[in-house]
C-alpha positions as semicolon CSV with decimal commas, in nm:
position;residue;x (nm);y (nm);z (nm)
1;X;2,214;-0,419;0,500
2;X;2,200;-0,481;0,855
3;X;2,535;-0,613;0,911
4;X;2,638;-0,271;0,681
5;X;2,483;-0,039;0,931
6;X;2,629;-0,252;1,232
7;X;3,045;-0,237;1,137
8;X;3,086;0,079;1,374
9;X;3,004;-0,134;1,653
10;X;3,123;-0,514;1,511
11;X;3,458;-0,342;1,504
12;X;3,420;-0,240;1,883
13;X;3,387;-0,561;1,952
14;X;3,629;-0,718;1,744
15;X;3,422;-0,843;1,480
16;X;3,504;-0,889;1,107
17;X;3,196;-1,004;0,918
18;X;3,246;-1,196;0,575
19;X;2,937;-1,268;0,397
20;X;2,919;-1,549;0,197
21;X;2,640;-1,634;-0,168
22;X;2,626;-1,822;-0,408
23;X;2,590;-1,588;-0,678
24;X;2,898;-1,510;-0,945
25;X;3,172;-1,205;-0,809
26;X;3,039;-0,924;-1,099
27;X;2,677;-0,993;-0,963
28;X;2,825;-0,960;-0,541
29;X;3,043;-0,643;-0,679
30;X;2,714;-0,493;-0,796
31;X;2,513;-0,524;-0,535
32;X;2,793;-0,399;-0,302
33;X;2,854;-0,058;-0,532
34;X;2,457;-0,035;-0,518
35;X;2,458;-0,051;-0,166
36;X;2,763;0,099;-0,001
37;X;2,826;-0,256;0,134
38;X;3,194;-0,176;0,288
39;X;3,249;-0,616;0,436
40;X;3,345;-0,892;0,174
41;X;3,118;-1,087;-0,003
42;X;3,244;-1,432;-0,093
43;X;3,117;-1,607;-0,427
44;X;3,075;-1,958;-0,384
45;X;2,993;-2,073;-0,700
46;X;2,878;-2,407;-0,723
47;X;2,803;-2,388;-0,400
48;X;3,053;-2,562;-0,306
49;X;3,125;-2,468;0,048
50;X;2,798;-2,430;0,120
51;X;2,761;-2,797;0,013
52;X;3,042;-2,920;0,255
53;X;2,931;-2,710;0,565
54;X;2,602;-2,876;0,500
55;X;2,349;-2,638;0,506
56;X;2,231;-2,606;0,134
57;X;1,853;-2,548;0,150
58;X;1,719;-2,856;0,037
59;X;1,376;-2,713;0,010
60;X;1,445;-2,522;-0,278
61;X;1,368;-2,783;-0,619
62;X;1,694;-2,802;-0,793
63;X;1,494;-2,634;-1,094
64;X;1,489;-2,327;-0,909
65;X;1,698;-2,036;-0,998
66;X;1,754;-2,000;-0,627
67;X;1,841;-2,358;-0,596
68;X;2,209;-2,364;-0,438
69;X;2,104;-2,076;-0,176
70;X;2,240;-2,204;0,171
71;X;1,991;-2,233;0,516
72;X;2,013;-1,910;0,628
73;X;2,255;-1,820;0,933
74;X;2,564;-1,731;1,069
75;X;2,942;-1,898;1,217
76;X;3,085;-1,701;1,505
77;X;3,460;-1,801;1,428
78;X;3,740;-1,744;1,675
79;X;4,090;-1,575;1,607
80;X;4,224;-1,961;1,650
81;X;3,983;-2,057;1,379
82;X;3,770;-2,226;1,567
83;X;3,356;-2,224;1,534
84;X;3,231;-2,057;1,860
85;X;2,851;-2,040;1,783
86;X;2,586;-2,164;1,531
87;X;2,306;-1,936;1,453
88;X;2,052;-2,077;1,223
89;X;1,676;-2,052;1,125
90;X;1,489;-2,259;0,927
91;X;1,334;-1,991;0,676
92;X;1,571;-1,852;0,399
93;X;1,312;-1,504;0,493
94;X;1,484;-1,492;0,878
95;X;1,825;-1,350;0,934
96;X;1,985;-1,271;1,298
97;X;2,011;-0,919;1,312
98;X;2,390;-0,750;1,384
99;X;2,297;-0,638;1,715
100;X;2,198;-1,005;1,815
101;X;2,582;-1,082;1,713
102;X;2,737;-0,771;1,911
103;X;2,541;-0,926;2,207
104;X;2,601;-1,266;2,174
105;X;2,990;-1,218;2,139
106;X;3,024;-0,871;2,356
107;X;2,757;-0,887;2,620
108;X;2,708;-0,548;2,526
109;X;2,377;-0,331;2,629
110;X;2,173;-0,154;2,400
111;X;2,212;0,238;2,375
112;X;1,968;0,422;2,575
113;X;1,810;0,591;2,221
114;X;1,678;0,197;2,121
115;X;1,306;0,156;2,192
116;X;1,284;0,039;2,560
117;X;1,002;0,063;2,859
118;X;1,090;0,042;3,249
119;X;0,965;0,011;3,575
120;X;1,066;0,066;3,896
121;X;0,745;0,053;4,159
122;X;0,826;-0,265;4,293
123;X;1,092;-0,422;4,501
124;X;1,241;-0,527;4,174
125;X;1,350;-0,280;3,894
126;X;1,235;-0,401;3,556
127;X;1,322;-0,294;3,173
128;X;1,297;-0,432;2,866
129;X;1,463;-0,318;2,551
130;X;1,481;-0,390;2,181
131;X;1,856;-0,470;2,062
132;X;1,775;-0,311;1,761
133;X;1,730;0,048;1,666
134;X;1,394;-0,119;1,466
135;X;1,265;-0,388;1,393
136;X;1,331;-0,540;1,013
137;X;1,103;-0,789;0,795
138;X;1,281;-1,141;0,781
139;X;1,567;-1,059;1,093
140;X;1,590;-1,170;1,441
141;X;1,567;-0,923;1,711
142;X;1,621;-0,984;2,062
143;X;1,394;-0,808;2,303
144;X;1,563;-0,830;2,648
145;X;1,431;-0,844;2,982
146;X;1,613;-0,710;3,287
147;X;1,476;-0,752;3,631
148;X;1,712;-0,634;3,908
149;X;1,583;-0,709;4,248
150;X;1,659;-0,491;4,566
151;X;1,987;-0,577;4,812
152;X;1,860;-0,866;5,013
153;X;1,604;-1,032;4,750
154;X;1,582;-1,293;4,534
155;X;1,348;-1,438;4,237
156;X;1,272;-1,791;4,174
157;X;1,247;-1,998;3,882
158;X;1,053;-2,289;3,745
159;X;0,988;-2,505;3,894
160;X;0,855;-2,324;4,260
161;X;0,694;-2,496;4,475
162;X;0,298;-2,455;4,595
163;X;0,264;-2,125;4,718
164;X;0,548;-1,944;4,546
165;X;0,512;-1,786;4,192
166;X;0,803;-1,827;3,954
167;X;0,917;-1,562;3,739
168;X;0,773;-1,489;3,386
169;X;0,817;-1,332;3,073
170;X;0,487;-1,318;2,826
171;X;0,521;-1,080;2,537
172;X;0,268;-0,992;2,317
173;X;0,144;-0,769;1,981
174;X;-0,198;-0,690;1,802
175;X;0,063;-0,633;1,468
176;X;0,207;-0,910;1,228
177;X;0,490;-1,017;1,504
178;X;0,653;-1,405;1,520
179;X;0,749;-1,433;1,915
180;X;0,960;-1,717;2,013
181;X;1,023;-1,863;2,321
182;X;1,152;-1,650;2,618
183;X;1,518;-1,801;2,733
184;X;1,582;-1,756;3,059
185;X;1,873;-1,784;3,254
186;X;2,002;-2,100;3,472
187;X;1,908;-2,096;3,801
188;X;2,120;-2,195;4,125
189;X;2,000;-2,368;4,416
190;X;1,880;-2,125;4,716
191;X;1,836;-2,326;5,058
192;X;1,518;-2,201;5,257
193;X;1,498;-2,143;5,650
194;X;1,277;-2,396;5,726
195;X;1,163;-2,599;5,441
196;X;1,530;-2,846;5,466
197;X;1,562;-2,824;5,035
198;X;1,705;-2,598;4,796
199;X;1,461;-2,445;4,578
200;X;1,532;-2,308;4,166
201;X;1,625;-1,893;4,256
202;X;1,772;-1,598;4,053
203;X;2,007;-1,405;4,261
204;X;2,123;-1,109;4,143
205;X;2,007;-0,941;3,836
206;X;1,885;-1,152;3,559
207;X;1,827;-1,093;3,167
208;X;1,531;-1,316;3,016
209;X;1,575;-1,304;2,620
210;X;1,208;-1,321;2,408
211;X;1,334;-1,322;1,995
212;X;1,110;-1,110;1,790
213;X;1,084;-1,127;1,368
214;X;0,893;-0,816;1,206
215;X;0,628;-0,953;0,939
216;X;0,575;-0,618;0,829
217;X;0,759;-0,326;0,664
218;X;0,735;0,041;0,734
219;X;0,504;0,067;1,060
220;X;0,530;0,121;1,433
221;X;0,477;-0,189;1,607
222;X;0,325;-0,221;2,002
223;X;0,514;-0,461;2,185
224;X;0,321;-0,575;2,527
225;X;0,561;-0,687;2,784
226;X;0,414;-0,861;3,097
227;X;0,641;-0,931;3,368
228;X;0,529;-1,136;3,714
229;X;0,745;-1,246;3,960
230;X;0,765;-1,248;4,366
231;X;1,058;-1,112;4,540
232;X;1,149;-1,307;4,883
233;X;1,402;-1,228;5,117
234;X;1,599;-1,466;5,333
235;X;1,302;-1,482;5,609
236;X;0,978;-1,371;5,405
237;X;0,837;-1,334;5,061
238;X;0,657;-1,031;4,948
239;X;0,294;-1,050;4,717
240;X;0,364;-1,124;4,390
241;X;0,374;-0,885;4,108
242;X;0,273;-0,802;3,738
243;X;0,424;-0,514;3,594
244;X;0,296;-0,447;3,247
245;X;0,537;-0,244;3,008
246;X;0,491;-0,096;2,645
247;X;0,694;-0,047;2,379
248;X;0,681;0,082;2,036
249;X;0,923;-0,040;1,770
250;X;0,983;0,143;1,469
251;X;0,962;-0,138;1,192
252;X;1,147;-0,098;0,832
253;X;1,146;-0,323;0,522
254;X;1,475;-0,492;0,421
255;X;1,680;-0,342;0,123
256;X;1,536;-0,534;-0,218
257;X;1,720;-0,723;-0,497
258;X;1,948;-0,963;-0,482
259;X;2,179;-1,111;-0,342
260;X;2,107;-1,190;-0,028
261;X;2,452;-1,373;0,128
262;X;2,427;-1,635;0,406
């Protein structure tokens, strides 16, 4: 359903999504006429493709009537045919939301209407924003981080040396919420008056990515956001600082029934 909701924008970006199951074509053509689903679904029965890609779900029993269902994910392929990316989770209950694919093939930021929270009080200008309109049980949803530090400044990464605090990203909820592990950009070597040694530094602005799965259906969820990082210029460094930001993320259960395509 996601994907469904996303083609306005997978078409801006050149995008052609092809879902593909392994159930029979009458049972995909039903569940596309129940749900408006405008993409192709492709009916690998047998699962035969799914067998030579190699990601049939091996922890479904082969006595299962879902036994043939693929690891869940998605192939970023380009014009020349090519695989470009791999996204994959281990639980058939996880799929990467169509915003996460606009982003990861687009680089595209998230409309002003999605749930976001921002701070500017500091040297550095800081906002972080769901790439969703909502959150949805079972997808991936990339909550991004932007820090953007005043002309003149920089931010350093892990690891900084004695004295110097690295930036950080900790996210946190009292709902049902999986976090994963924040991703943050490379850093590039910044040489120090004084100390003789390049130290880890983001220059410029920098997005740190934290992916988020909803556990629950039909709710607002409070996402905490704790940011701390110290600005430095080429002579000083300022104090560090923690800015705390709030957001709340409409969450929504997925569409029921089967099928549910790879």
């Amino acid at each position: 359903m996601e994907l469904q909701r996303s083609l306005p924008e997978l078409a801006e970006e050149g995008i052609v999504p092809l879902a593909v199951s392994y159930d029979e074509p009458a049972v995909l053509a039903g569940f596309a006429r129940d749900h408006g689903i405008e993409y192709p679904l492709l009916a690998d029965q047998g699962s035969e493709v799914i067998r030579r890609y190699g990601i049939l779900n091996a922890e479904i029993d082969p006595g299962d009537e879902h036994y043939g269902i693929p690891v869940p994910g998605s192939y970023l392929v380009g014009s020349d045919g090519r695989v470009e990316q791999k996204l994959f989770h281990r639980s058939h209950r996880v799929r990467e939301a169509g915003a996460a694919l606009i982003r990861r093939v687009g680089g595209r930021a998230a409309p002003d209407s999605w749930p976001s929270a921002s701070s500017a009080s500091g040297e550095v200008a800081v906002r972080a924003t769901l790439e969703a309109r909502c959150l949805r049980v079972g997808q991936v949803v990339d909550l991004v981080v932007r820090l953007e530090p005043a002309p003149g400044l920089h931010l350093y990464g892990r690891p900084a040396p004695e004295g110097l605090y690295p930036t950080t990203v900790t996210v946190a909820s009292t709902s049902p919420l999986r976090i994963g592990e924040a991703r943050y950009p490379p850093t590039e070597p910044y040489r120090v008056r004084g100390l003789g040694r390049d130290l880890p530094a983001f220059v410029g602005e920098i997005e740190i990515v934290v992916p988020l799965v909803s556990e629950i259906p039909d709710s607002t969820v409070p996402i905490d956001v704790e940011v701390r990082y110290q600005a430095c210029s080429e002579s000083e460094c300022l104090l560090p600082r923690t800015e705390r930001l709030r957001l709340n993320a409409p969450a929504r259960g997925l569409v029921p029934g089967r099928p549910r395509p790879a």
